[in-house]
Each structure stands twice: as structure tokens, then as C-alpha cells.
ZAMIVO-517779 format. One record per residue (C-alpha): x, y, z; residue in one letter. Coordinates in steps of 0.2 Angstrom, whole numbers, padded with zeros to 4 digits, always signed. Layout:
<atoms>
XYZa...
</atoms>
This chain:
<atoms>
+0297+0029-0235x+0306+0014-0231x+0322+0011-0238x+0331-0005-0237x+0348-0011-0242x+0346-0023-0260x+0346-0041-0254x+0347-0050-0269x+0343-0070-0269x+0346-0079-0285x+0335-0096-0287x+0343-0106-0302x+0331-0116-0311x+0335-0131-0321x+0324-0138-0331x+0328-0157-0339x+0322-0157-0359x+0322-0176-0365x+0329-0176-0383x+0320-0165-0397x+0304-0159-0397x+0290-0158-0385x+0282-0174-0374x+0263-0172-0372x+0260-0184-0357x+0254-0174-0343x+0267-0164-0330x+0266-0175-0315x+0262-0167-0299x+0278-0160-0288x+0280-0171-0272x+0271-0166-0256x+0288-0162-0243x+0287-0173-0228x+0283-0164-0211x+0300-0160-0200x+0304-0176-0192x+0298-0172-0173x+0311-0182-0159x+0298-0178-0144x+0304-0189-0132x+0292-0198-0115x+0300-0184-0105x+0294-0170-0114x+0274-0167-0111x+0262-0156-0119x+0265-0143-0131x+0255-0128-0141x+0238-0127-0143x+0233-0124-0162x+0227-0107-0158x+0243-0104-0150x+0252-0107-0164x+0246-0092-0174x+0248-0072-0172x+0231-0068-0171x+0230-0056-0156x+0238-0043-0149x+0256-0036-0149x+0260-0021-0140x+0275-0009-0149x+0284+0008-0148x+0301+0015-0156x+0309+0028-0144x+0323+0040-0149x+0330+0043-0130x+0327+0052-0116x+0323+0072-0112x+0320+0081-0094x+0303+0078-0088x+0294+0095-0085x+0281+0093-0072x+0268+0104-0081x+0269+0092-0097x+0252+0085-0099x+0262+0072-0113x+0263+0061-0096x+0246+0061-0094x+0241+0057-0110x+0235+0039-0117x+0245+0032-0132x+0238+0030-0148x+0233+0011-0153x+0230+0004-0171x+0220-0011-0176x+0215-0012-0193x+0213+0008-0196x+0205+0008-0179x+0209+0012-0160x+0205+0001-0148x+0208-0004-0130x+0223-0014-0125x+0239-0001-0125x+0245-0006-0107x+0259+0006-0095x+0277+0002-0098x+0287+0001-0084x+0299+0011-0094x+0290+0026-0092x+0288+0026-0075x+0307+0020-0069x+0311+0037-0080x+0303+0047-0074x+0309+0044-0054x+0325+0051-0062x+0318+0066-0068x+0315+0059-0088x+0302+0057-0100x+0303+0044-0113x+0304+0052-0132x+0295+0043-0145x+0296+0040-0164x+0281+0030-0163x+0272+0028-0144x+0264+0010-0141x+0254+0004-0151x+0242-0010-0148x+0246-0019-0167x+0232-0034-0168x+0241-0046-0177x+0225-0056-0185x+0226-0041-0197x+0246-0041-0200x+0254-0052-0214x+0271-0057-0209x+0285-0056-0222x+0299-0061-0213x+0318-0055-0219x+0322-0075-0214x+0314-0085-0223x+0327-0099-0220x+0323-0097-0202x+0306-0094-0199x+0290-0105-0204x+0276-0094-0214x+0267-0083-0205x+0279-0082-0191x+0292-0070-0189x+0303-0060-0177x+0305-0042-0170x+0314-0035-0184x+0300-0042-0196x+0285-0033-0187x+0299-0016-0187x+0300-0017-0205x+0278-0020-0203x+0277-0005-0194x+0290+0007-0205x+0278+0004-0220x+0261+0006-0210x+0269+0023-0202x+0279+0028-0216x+0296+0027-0206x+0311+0029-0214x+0323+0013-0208x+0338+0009-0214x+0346-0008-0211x+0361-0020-0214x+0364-0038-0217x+0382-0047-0210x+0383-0061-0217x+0398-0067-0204x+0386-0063-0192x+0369-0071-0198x+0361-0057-0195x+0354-0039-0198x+0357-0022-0191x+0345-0008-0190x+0355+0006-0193x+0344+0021-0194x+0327+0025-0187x+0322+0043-0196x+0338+0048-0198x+0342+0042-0182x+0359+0030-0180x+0360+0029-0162x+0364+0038-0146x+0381+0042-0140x+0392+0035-0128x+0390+0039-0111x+0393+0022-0102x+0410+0017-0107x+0424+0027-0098x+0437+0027-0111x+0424+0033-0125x+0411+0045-0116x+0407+0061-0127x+0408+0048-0141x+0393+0054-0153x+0395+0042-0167x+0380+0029-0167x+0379+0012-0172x+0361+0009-0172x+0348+0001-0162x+0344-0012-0148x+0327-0020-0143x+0320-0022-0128x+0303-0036-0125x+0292-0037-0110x+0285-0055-0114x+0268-0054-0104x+0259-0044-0094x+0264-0042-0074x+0251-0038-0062x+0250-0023-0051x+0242-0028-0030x+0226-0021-0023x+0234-0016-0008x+0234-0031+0003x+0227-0040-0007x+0230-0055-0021x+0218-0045-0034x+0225-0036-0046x+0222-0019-0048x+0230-0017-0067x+0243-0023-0077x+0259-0016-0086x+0274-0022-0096x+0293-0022-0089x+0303-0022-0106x+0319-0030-0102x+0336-0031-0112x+0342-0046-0121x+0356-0050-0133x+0348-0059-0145x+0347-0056-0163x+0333-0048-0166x+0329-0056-0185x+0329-0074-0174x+0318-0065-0158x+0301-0075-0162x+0287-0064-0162x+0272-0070-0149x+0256-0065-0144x+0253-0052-0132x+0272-0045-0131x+0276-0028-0130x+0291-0023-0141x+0301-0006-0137x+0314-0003-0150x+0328+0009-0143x+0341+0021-0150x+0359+0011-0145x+0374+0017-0135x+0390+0011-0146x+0397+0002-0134x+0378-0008-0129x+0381-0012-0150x+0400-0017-0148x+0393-0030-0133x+0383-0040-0146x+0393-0041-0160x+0409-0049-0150x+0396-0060-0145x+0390-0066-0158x+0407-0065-0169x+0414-0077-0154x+0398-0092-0158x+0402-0088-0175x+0422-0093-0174x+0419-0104-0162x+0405-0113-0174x+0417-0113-0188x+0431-0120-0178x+0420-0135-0176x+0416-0137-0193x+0400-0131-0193x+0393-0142-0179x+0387-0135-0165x+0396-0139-0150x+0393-0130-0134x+0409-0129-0124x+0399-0131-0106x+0381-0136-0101x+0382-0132-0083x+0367-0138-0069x+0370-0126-0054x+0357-0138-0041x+0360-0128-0024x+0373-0112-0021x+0389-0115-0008x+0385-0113+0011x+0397-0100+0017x+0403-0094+0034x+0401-0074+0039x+0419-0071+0033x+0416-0079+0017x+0424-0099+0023x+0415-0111+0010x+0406-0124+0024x+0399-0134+0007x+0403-0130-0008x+0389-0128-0022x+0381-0142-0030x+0386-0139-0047x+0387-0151-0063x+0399-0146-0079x+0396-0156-0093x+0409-0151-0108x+0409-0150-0126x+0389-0158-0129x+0387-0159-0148x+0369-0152-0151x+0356-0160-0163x+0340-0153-0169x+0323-0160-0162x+0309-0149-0171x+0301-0147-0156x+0294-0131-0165x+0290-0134-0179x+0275-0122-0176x+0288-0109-0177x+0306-0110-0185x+0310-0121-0201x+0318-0139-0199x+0335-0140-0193x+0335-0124-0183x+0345-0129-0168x+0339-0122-0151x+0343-0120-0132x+0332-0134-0129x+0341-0143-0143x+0353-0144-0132x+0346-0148-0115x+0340-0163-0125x+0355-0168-0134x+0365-0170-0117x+0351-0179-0108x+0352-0190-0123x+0370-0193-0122x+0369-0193-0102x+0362-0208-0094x+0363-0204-0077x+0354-0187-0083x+0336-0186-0080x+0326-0170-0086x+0307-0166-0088x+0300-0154-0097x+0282-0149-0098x+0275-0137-0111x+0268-0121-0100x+0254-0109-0109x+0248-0094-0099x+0250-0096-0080x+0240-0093-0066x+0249-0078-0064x+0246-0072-0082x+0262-0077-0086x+0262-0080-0105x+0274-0093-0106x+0270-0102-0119x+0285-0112-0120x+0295-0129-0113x+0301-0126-0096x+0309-0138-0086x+0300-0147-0072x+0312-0162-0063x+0331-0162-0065x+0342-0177-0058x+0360-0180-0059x+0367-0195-0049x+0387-0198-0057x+0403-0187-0059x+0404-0175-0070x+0415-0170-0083x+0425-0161-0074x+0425-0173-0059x+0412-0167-0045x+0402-0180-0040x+0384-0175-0037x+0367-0185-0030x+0355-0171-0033x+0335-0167-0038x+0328-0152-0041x+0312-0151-0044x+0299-0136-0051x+0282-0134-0041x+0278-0117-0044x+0287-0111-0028x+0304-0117-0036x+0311-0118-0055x+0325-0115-0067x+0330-0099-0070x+0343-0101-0088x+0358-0092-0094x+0364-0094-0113x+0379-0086-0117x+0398-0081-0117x+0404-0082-0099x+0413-0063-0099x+0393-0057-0101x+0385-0068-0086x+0384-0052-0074x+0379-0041-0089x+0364-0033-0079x+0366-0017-0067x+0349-0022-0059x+0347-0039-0063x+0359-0042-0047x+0342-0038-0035x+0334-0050-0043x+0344-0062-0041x+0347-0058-0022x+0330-0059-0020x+0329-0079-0031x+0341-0087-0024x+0340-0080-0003x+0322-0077-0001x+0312-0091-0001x+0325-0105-0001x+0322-0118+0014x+0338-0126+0010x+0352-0113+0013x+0352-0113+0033x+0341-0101+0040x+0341-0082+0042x+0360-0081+0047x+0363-0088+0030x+0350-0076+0021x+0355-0061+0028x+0373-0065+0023x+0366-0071+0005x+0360-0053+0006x+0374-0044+0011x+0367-0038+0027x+0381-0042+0037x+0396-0033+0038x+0411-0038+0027x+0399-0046+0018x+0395-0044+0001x+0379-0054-0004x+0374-0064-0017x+0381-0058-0033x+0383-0076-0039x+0398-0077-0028x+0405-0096-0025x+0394-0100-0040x+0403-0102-0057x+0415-0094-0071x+0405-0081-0070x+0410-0070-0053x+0428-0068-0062x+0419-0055-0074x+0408-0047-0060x+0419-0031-0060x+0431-0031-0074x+0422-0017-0082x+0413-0001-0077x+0397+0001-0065x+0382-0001-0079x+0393-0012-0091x+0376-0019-0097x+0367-0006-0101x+0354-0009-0089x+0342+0007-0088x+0328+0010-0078x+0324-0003-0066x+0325-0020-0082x+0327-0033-0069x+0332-0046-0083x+0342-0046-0100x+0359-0047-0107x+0361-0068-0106x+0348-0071-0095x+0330-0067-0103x+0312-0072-0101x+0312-0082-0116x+0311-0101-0115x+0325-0110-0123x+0315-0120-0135x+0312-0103-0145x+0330-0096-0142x+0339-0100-0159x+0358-0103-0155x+0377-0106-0164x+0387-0110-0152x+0388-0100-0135x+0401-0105-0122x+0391-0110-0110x+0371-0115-0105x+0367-0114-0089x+0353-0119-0079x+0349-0114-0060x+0341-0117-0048x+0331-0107-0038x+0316-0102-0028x+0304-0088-0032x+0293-0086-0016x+0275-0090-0013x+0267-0074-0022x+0252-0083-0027x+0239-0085-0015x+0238-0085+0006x+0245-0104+0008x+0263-0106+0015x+0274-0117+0002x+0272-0134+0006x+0288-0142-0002x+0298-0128+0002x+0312-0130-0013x+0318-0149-0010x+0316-0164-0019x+0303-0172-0005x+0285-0178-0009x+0274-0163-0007x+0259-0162+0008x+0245-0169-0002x+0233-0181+0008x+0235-0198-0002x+0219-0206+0005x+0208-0191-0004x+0216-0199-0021x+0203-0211-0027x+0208-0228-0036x+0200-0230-0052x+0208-0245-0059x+0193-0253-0051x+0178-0242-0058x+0164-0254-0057x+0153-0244-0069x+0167-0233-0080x+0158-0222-0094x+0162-0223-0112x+0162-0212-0127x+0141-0215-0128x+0138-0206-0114x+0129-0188-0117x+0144-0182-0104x+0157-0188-0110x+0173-0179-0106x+0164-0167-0097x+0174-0165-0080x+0160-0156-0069x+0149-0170-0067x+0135-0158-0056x+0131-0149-0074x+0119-0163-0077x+0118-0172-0059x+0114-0170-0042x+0107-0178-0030x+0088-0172-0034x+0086-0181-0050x+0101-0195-0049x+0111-0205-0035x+0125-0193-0033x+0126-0189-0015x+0123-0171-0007x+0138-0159-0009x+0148-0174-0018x+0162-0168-0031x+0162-0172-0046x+0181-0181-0044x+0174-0194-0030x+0163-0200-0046x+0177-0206-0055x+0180-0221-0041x+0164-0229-0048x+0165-0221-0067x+0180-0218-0071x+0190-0203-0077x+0178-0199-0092x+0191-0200-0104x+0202-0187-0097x+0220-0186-0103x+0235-0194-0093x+0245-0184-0080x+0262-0182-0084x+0268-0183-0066x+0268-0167-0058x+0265-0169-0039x+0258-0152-0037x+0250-0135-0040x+0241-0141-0057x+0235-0123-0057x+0251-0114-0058x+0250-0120-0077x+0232-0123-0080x+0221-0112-0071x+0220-0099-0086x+0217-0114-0100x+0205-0124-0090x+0189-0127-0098x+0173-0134-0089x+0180-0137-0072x+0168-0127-0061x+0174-0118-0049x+0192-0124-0049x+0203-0109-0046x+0191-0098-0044x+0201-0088-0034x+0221-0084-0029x+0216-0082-0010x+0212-0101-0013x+0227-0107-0021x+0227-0127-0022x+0207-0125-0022x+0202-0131-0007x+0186-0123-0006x+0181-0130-0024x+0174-0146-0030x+0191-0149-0038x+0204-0152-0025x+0222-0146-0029x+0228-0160-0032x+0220-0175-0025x+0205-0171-0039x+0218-0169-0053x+0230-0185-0049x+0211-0195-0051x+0207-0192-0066x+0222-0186-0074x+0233-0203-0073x+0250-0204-0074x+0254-0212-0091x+0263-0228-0087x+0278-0235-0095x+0275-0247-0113x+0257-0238-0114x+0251-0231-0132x
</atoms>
């Protein structure tokens, strides 16, 4: 049974009696409330679809109570979890990574309840923040609290009010694990609860050289976000984990520190630093800073909500990307685009605003003077930090990643001395570990080895999570930080062909067709009408399409068939729309053909045809 602490709301109703007596005209009806005012400014494109603004599929979730000695005779390893949709099994629990990082050190994951493949198009949400959350949406805890009545778990949590939050407390009795990270408080066996980890999609186990994929698993990563404001998404997998008292401790100073500092500004949210880290510093092999990093520090950005989603969270809920946007606004000589991605050609289930293009030419508030572009092309992006400053290295394994980002594939950074040093493969030496890059480097030691909690090979977490910030609900943090950084080619067989600069990609200009002058454009009449693959009806038997023409090289005489404007991407359409494509032949049809050169739809010269950049002043 599920037991929950008595949170009583009080609604006072008033109701206005005019004089004695009763008036028989009829009540009138109660006003319609108007639709959350929507700021969606040029530079941000796209956004979800409306099926991707419901919970109708799949969400992947498991409680586990700790850890035991794995015995190498225990079939339990080899058994398949147990899934639940509607009183039903059914396919779709997928291998956590968890289980496997575990059990390389000897370990087997103990569950309360094993993964469960919960089909959400049969789940009512009810969430515990209605003032956050629009109907039907809800977060983490709300589909815990789901669960605990479906499965007759007893949970016990806590509200803070200081906090704006809940804690879950106890999980069948359970209250947490004790200490065993924090030197001054091992032995410790008082617990303080439990912590959450998401795997926000699906990575992709290799064929063995190959670019198929041979099956796909979940790799659960921490994060210290509340989990009554973690927004619940489709096809997630949700692990909820006995706590460490210390791991606890970590978030609550966090979030009292956004709550005294949102105080101090009188309820305003004011973020002490929005930082845009373009390129790391150029060092020598003893450490001798040649050029130093090409970082912008903007201070003390007042944030504004936009309502960009309003699909999930109520009106006024303020966001990273609240922020991003308030500065840009406030920023003239700041330029951002942001594009709306869905799922990715890599299965990534994004599902959130990223952002594509960032420019800064003028001086910053603390005085650097930066000329810099960045831009995203599926090779290169953003990888974002929200948080406090003392947390920025809070990940034991997070570090590789971030070796591997920021040396591997950058073409900027001077060549293999420069990323074996990045590295740490040279002697004296000590690699990446965002050294000559920020506040952040002053905290890289001052606690323990495993100071964040990082178990079992989570390569993200703490203030740096796979969670987009236009879903990442915020009061104040100390600082927002956006980086730049490359993520290798791991997408099909082709080299990457801007490498990570600023400079026009290798695209063919003469194979993009000018249709400004279609002699004989279609219109709405036409059977076909926006219908992209011209050959499903035509070809040069029955019409006066030429052999083996491409439906693209129509549109020079007929136009673009109505299809929607471009919103300036140079390149790789198919990082971002390969899986949501719809009647496009043969496009993408394969990773091993990456910008589809072997289609009727060239990557991009075919797209940046028919999908025209929407130009200035047009409706």
C-alpha cells in the first residue's frame, strides 16, 4: 500500500450574492482562458509534432535496492525481465547498461521492481505538480508514485517547501544505502533516500565493422535535477536507485543555493553567469597557454519565460532555454539558432531545442573580445552545463567523455601533438579535464576520487545531462554554460566535410536547382500535390520525365510542390530528419550512404531545392 505524506490544498471560493433573494437570469458561461502567450522568435525553427506531444508509448522502468556479489551459477543474469502493458507482457524491455558495467566488477543489480516496459497510452498521469505540469504530462516521480499503486509498493515521501520539491524517502522500507563514498562519513548507515537515474533513448550496439546495428540498450545516467520537475518522454528508461547520504546532501546544497540566491533577487530569476566556451586554449607540452580559450562571460541575465512548451509545463515556468533566449534578446551582438530536433538518424530521441549556429562578435562582460562562430552540422554541436560552479566536474567517468569530445575529432586544435596532449598522453601532462577552460577546474580535486557518485561506466550526469534545456525547469543556478565541441563522424563511411569550423560546407552549388523561375510550378489542384517523390506517379514511360531523372531536378520547371521553407541548415538534413521523413523514397536508406548519394534525394543539394530558406519580411 502506498502511503503518502497529507498534502493539503485549500481552494477558497467566494461567491458574490446581489442583495436578497435569488436572480433567475441564466448563470453566464465561465470565460475560455487564453492560450499561454508563445514568444517563438525567427531564429527558433520547428517544434513538436502533435503526436509527440502526448505519452502514448512506451517508457521503460525499474526501482533497484543496491548491489550484491554476482555468483556465476545464478541463472537471474540470464533471465528476461518482466514487462507490463495493460495487464499484458510484451516485447520492448531493452538491456541496461547498468547491468552489465556491474557486473565486470563482480556485481549484480538487486531489484524491487526489474524493467518494465510501462506503455503509457494506458497510464493516466496525476501529477504531484499540478502548478508545473500541463495535464497529462508529468515527471519521474509522478510515474513512481504510478507504479507504487500498480505494484502495491509501499513509498513514502516528503515535500520541502524551501526547496520546491519532494523527496522520496522510503521504497519498501527501504531509506537509502550507507555512506561509502565520503571519507569523513564511511560506515555511515543512516539513509536519506533515493536518487534517479534516465537513459533518454536508446543507444545502438555495432555489427562488427559494420554501421548496422545489431541491438539496442539504455545507459541510465545521473542527473541533479528534481525529480518532480524531470519531464516524462516517450521511450525513456527510468531506474530509481537507493541513495548514498552524501549523493542526497550534493542536491539539497544545490538546490537551497538557487533557492537563496532566487530570493536575494526578489524572486526574479537572475543567472549569475551565461558562459559560451567557442574553442578550448592551445597549450604547449609543459602546460604554456599559446592561445587562450575562446570564451564569452556574460553576467547577471535576467530570464523571462517564452512558453516555448507549452505542450508540457504551465505558463510562466522558466527554463534553460528561457535563458539562452533572454540574453540573445538583450545581446545584439549575440546570434543563436535553435532548431527543434525529434528522433535522429542515430535514434537519438531528442525531442527538444538544440542549438544550431552561435556567433558572438563584441566584448564581453567581463572584457574578452571575441569574433567567433560555431556552428552544429551533426559532426559538431553544444554540449550544456547548468548549475553551481563547485559541481562542474561532478562525474568520476564523465571525464572520458569529455576527453574523447573535445580532442578527438576537432580540426581546430593543431594536429596530433596537440591531441595527444589534450589526451594526456604525454608525459607531465595531464589531459583534458577542462583544464585552461573555466571556473570550474578550481573544483576538479577539492573532494574525494568519485565525489559524484558516478557508478558503473554513466558517462554523463550531475550538471551536465542528456536533457535539452528547453525541458530543464530552472530558479536560478550560478551559471549556464554552453560548449563547443566535436563528436566524431560515427555515422556512416564519409569523412566530415566541415571538420568543426565556421566555413561553408563541401556541397556542389551547381547541383542546387533555381526555382524562382519554374516556368510551369504546380499548385494545390494537382493530384501530387505535396508529394516529394515525383517517380510515384511518373516516369519517363507514360510522361516527359527523363530516364533516371530525380524527382528534385523536377522542381527547376515545377516548383517545390508546396514543400516547407528551410530554415538554413547547410548540411546533413538527415542527421535530423532521416527517421521522420515521410515519402521521400529512397532517401537515407542506408548509414553506409550518409548524405545519400546513391538516392534520388541528394544530401543536400535535393533538400536546399525544394526546401527554401524562408527569407526576411515573408509570412
Amino acid at each position: 500500500m502506498m502511503k503518502r505524506n497529507s498534502i493539503i490544498a485549500v481552494l477558497a471560493l467566494s461567491f458574490a450574492l446581489g442583495g436578497c433573494g435569488s436572480d433567475d437570469s441564466p448563470t453566464p458561461e465561465p470565460p475560455i482562458p487564453p492560450e499561454p502567450p508563445i514568444v517563438k522568435p525567427d531564429y527558433v525553427f520547428g517544434g513538436p509534432t502533435e503526436d509527440e506531444q502526448k505519452l502514448n508509448k512506451v517508457i521503460q522502468f525499474a526501482i533497484v535496492k543496491g548491489f550484491s556479489p554476482l555468483d556465476d551459477s545464478d541463472e537471474a543474469k540470464k533471465s528476461k525481465a518482466k514487462s507490463y502493458s495493460s495487464g499484458h507482457e510484451i516485447e520492448g524491455v531493452l538491456e541496461s547498461k547498468m547491468v552489465a558495467d556491474a557486473a565486470k566488477l563482480g556485481l549484480k543489480v538487486d531489484y524491487l521492481l526489474p524493467p518494465t516496459a510501462i506503455n503509457m497510452s494506458g497510464v493516466k498521469i496525476d501529477s504531484i505538480r499540478p502548478d508545473i505540469f500541463q495535464d497529462g504530462r508529468g515527471s519521474v516521480m509522478d510515474l513512481l508514485l504510478w507504479a507504487a499503486k500498480k505494484y502495491n509498493l509501499d513509498i513514502e515521501y516528503e515535500k520541502d517547501e524551501n526547496l520546491k520539491t519532494h523527496f522520496i524517502t522510503s521504497i519498501e522500507g527501504i531509506t537509502g544505502l550507507p555512506e561509502v563514498v565520503d571519507q569523513d562519513n564511511l560506515g555511515k548507515t543512516e539513509g536519506q533516500g533515493w536518487k534517479y537515474l534516465v537513459g533518454p533513448s536508446i543507444w545502438e550496439h555495432k555489427k562488427e565493422g559494420s554501421y548496422e546495428t545489431e541491438s539496442y540498450y539504455y545507459k541510465e545516467e545521473e542527473i541533479y535535477f528534481r525529480m518532480d520537475h524531470h519531464p516524462l518522454k516517450n521511450e525513456m528508461s527510468i531506474v530509481l536507485v537507493a541513495a548514498q547520504p552524501g549523493e542526497m546532501d550534493i542536491r539539497k546544497k544545490k538546490y537551497q543555493k538557487e533557492m537563496d540566491r532566487l530570493a536575494e533577487n526578489g524572486g526574479k530569476v537572475i543567472i549569475p553567469e551565461i558562459v559560451i566556451d567557442f574553442k578550448p586554449a592551445k597549450t604547449t607540452e609543459t602546460g604554456e597557454i599559446l592561445i587562450p580559450n575562446q570564451r564569452a562571460v556574460f553576467k547577471d541575465i535576467e530570464v523571462t519565460p517564452h512558453n516555448l512548451r507549452s505542450d508540457i509545463y504551465k505558463e510562466g515556468t522558466i527554463t534553460e532555454l528561457d535563458a539562452w533566449l533572454s540574453l540573445v534578446e538583450q545581446r545584439p551582438d549575440l546570434k543563436i539558432d535553435w532548431s527543434y530536433w525529434p528522433r535522429l538518424s542515430t535514434n537519438s530521441n531528442v525531442q527538444g531545442y538544440v542549438a544550431t549556429a552561435i556567433s558572438f562578435n563584441g566584448r564581453d562582460d567581463v572584457g574578452n573580445i571575441v569574433n567567433e562562430r560555431y556552428t552544429n552540422n551533426g559532426s559538431c554541436g553544444f554540449v550544456h552545463h547548468t548549475g553551481e560552479w563547485e559541481n562542474y566536474m561532478d562525474s568520476g567517468a564523465q571525464n572520458g567523455l569529455y576527453q574523447w569530445v573535445m580532442c578527438s575529432a576537432r580540426t581546430d586544435m593543431g594536429g596530433d601533438e596537440y591531441r595527444k596532449a589534450c589526451y594526456g598522453q604525454i608525459p607531465g601532462i595531464l589531459g583534458y579535464r577542462a583544464r585552461n577552460y573555466g571556473e570550474g577546474e578550481q573544483f576538479e580535486n577539492h573532494n574525494p576520487k568519485g565525489r559524484g557518485y558516478m557508478k558503473f561506466g554513466l558517462p554523463f550526469g550531475g550538471n551536465d545531462p542528456h536533457l535539452t534545456g528547453d525541458a530543464m525547469i530552472i530558479y536560478g543556478p550560478e551559471y549556464i554554460n554552453y560548449i563547443g565541441a566535436a563528436f566524431g563522424n560515427g555515422y556512416g563511411n564519409q569523412e566530415s566535410t566541415s571538420g568543426c569550423d565556421a566555413e561553408a560546407p563541401e556541397i556542389d552549388p551547381t547541383r542546387i536547382k533555381d526555382i524562382s523561375q519554374a516556368r510551369a510550378p504546380l499548385t494545390p489542384s494537382h493530384f501530387g500535390w505535396k508529394i516529394p517523390d515525383c517517380t510515384t506517379c511518373h516516369n519517363a514511360a507514360n510522361s516527359h520525365v527523363v530516364q533516371d531523372m530525380a524527382p528534385w531536378e523536377c522542381a527547376e520547371c515545377h516548383g517545390n510542390n508546396g514543400a516547407p521553407d528551410s530554415h538554413g541548415e547547410l548540411l546533413t538534413c538527415g542527421f535530423c530528419h532521416a527517421k521522420t521523413l515521410a515519402k521521400h523514397g529512397d532517401a537515407y536508406s542506408t548509414k553506409d550512404d550518409y548524405y545519400s548519394e546513391q538516392t534520388n534525394f541528394k544530401e543536400p543539394e535535393s533538400c536546399l531545392t525544394c526546401h527554401v530558406e524562408k527569407q526576411e519580411g515573408t509570412q
